[in-house]
C-alpha positions in Angstrom: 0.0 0.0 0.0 1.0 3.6 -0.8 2.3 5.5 1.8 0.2 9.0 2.1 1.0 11.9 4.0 -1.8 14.6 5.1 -0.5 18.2 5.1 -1.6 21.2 7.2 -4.4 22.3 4.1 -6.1 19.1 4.4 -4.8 17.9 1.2 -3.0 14.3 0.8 0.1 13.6 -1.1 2.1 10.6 -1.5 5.8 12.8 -0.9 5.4 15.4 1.8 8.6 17.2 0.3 6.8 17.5 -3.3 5.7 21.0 -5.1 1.9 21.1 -3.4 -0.3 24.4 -4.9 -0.9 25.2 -1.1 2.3 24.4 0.3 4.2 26.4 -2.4 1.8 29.8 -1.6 1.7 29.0 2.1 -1.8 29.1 2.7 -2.2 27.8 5.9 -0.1 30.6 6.9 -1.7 33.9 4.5 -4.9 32.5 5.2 -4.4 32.9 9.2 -3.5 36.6 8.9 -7.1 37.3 8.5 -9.3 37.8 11.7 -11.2 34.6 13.0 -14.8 35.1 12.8 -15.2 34.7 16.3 -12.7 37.4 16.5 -14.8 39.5 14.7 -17.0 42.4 15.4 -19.5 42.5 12.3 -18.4 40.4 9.4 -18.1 43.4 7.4 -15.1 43.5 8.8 -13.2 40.6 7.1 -13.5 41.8 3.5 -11.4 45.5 5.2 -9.3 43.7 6.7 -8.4 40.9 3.3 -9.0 44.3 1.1 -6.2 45.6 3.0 -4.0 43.2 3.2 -4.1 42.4 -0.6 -3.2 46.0 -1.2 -0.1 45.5 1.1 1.0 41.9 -1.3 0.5 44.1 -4.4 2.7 46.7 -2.8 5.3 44.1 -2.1 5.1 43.3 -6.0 5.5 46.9 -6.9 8.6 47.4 -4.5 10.1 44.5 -6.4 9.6 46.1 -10.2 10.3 49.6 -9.5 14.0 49.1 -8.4 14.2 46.5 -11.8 13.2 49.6 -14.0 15.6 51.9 -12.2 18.2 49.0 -13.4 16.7 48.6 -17.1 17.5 52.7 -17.1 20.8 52.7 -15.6 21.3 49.9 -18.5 19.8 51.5 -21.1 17.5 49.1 -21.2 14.4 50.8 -22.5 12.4 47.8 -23.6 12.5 46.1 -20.5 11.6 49.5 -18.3 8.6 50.4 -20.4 7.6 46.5 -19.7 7.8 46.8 -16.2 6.4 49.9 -16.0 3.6 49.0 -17.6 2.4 45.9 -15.2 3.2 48.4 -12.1 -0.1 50.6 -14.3 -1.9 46.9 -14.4 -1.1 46.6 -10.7 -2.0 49.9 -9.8 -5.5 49.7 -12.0 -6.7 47.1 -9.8 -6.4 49.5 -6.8 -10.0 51.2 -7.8 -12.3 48.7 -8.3 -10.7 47.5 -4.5 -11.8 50.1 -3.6 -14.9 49.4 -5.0 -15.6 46.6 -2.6 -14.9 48.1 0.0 -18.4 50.5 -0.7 -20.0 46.6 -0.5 -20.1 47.6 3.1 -22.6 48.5 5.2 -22.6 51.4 7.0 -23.9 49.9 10.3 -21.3 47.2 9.7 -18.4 49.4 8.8 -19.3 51.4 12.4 -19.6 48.6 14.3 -15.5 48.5 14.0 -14.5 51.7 12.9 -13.8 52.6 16.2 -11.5 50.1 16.9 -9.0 50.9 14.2 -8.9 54.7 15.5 -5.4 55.6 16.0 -4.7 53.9 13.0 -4.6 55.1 9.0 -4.0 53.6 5.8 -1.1 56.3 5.6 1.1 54.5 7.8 1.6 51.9 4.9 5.6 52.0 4.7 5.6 50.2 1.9 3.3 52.2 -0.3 5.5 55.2 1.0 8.8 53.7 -0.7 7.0 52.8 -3.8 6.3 56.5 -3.7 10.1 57.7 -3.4 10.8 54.8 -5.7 9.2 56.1 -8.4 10.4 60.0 -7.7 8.2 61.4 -5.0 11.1 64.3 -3.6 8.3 67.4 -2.9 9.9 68.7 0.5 6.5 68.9 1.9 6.1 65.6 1.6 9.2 64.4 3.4 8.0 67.0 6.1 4.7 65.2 6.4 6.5 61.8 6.8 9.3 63.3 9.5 6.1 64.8 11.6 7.1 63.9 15.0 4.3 62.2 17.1 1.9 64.7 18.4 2.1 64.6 22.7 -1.9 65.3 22.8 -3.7 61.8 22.4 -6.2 63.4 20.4 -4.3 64.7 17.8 -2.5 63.8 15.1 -0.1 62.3 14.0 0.3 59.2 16.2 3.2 57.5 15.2 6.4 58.7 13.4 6.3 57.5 9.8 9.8 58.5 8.6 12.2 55.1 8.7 16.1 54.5 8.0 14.6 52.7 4.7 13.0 56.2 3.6 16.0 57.9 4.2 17.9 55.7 2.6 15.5 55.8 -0.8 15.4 59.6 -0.3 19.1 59.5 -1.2 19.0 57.0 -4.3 18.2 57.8 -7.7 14.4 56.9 -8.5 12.6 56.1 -11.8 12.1 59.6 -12.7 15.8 60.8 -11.9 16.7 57.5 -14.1 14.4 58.3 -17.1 15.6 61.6 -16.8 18.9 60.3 -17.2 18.4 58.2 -20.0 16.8 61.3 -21.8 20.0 63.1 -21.1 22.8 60.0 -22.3 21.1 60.1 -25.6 20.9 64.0 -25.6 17.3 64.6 -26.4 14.3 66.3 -23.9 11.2 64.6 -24.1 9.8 66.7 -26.7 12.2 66.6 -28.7 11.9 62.9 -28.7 8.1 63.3 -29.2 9.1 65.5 -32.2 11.4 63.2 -33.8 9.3 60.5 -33.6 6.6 62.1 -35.4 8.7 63.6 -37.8 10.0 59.9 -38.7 13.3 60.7 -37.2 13.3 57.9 -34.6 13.5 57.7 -30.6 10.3 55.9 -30.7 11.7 53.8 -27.9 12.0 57.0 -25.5 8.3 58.1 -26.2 7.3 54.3 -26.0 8.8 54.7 -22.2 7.5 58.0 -21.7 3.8 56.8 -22.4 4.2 53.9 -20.1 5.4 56.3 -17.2 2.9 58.4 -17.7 0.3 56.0 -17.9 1.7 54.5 -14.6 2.0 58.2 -13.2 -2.0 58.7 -14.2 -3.1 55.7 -12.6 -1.6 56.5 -9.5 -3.7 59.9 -9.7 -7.0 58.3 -10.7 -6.4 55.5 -7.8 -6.3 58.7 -5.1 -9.5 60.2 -6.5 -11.3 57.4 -6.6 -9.7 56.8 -2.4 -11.4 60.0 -1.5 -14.7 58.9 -3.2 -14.5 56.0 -1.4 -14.3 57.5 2.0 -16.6 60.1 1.1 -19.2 57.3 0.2 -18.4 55.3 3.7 -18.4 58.2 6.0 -19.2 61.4 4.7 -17.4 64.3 3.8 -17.4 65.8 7.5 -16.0 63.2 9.6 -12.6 63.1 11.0 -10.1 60.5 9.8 -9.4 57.4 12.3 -5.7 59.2 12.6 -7.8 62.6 13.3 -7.1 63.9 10.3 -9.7 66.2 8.1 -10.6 62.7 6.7 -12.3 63.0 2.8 -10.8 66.8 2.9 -6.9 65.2 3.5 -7.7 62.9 0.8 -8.7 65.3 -1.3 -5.3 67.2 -1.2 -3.5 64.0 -1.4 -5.7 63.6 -4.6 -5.2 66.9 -6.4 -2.3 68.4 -4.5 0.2 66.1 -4.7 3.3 66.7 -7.4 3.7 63.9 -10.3 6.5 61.7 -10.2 7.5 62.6 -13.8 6.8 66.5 -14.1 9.1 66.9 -16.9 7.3 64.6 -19.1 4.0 66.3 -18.5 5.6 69.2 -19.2 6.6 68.2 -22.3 3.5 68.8 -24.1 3.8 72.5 -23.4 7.5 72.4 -24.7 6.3 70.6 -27.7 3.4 73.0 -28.5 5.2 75.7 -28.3 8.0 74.4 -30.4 5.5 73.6 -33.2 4.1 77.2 -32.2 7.5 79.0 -32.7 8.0 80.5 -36.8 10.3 78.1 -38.9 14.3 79.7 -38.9 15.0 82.2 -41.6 17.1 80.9 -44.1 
């Protein structure tokens, strides 16, 4: 007779040691991060916390392309960076409709917990802060907000110090956007003139092939924010204070509409293009 072996999902094999579909994606232990039900207080309450949670694997993904593209730059590697850019837009374009679900809730059942998560705020998520300076977040106000010391009032904000060594350390390393920029620079054309030559047949098709894809990564990123704010204004209302006491829908509103790009000289590269096809042709 065979000998079998049970393993911790249930599941029988006949080699303990052999490539099993749960084994491999340790389910036993993801599927234990997520609150018991009796450790529940409305079952609304699993699908925020699993929500949340899968945001925080897709971030892990994201932290592992965007340092790949910064190489593909550095190695002028364009094919490969506009690649990877474009599956961190795919990534990122699944944000929304998360978001989406979360709005399945309902109100008495997101209540009946939102207490408990007060002091705590989806902006505390280190990791989606790196992928942030990863891709070329550097507005000072923005390092100011992270390096806000924890308030000594209880009931104000912020509650915990969200600045780490691992910031600080990304802070001081080129990102995506100072790598694009450099790769711009090594073939010694601005964006719109790439854009030009490209449309006057005159090549550099693989610099506006990467421009598009940052841009279209840069873009989702926006819409994602927007569509946050709508969220929270459809959960709680456009008055009530954020769990970390902050101006809740209003904060994410700035955070929305405020905040810089990561590539501003490729947006701005449609105005330098319009007005170069603007300017009268040389005399001569």
């Amino acid at each position: 007779m065979t000998e079998v072996h049970t393993l911790a999902c249930g599941h029988t094999v006949r080699d303990p040691a052999q490539t099993h579909y749960c084994t491999y994606l340790r389910l036993p232990e993801l599927l234990r991060l997520q609150p018991a039900p009796d450790a529940l207080r409305h079952p609304d309450e699993h699908l925020f916390v699993a929500t949340h949670q899968s945001f925080e694997v897709w971030f892990s993904q994201m932290r592992t392309d965007l340092p790949r593209i910064i190489q593909a730059l550095d190695a002028d590697d364009l094919g490969m960076a506009a690649w990877l850019a474009q599956r961190c837009t795919a990534i990122v374009r699944m944000f929304s409709p998360m978001m989406r679900v979360l709005e399945t809730m309902t109100l008495g059942g997101f209540y009946a917990f939102r207490h408990h998560l007060v002091p705590a705020s989806g902006g505390e998520s280190g990791q989606w802060h790196e992928i942030e300076l990863l891709s070329g977040a550097r507005e000072p106000e923005f390092r100011r907000y992270l390096q806000s010391e924890i308030h000594p009032d209880p009931s104000s904000g912020p509650h915990s110090l969200l600045w780490t060594d691992r910031l600080e350390e990304l802070w001081n390393q080129p990102s995506v956007a100072t790598a694009a920029q450099a790769a711009f620079a090594r073939r010694g054309v601005t964006p719109a003139e790439a854009y030009a030559a490209s449309h006057a047949g005159q090549g550099h098709w693989d610099l506006v092939h990467l421009a598009e894809a940052l841009l279209d990564y840069d873009e989702e990123v926006r819409c994602w924010r927007f569509i946050h704010a709508r969220t929270a204004e459809r959960t709680i209302g456009p008055e009530v204070e954020g769990t970390a006491a902050s101006s809740g829908v209003r904060f994410l509103e700035r955070m929305a509409t405020h905040r810089a790009s990561f590539f501003p000289f490729l947006w701005r590269a449609r105005a330098d293009l319009w007005d170069r096809m603007q300017a009268p042709p040389a005399a001569g």
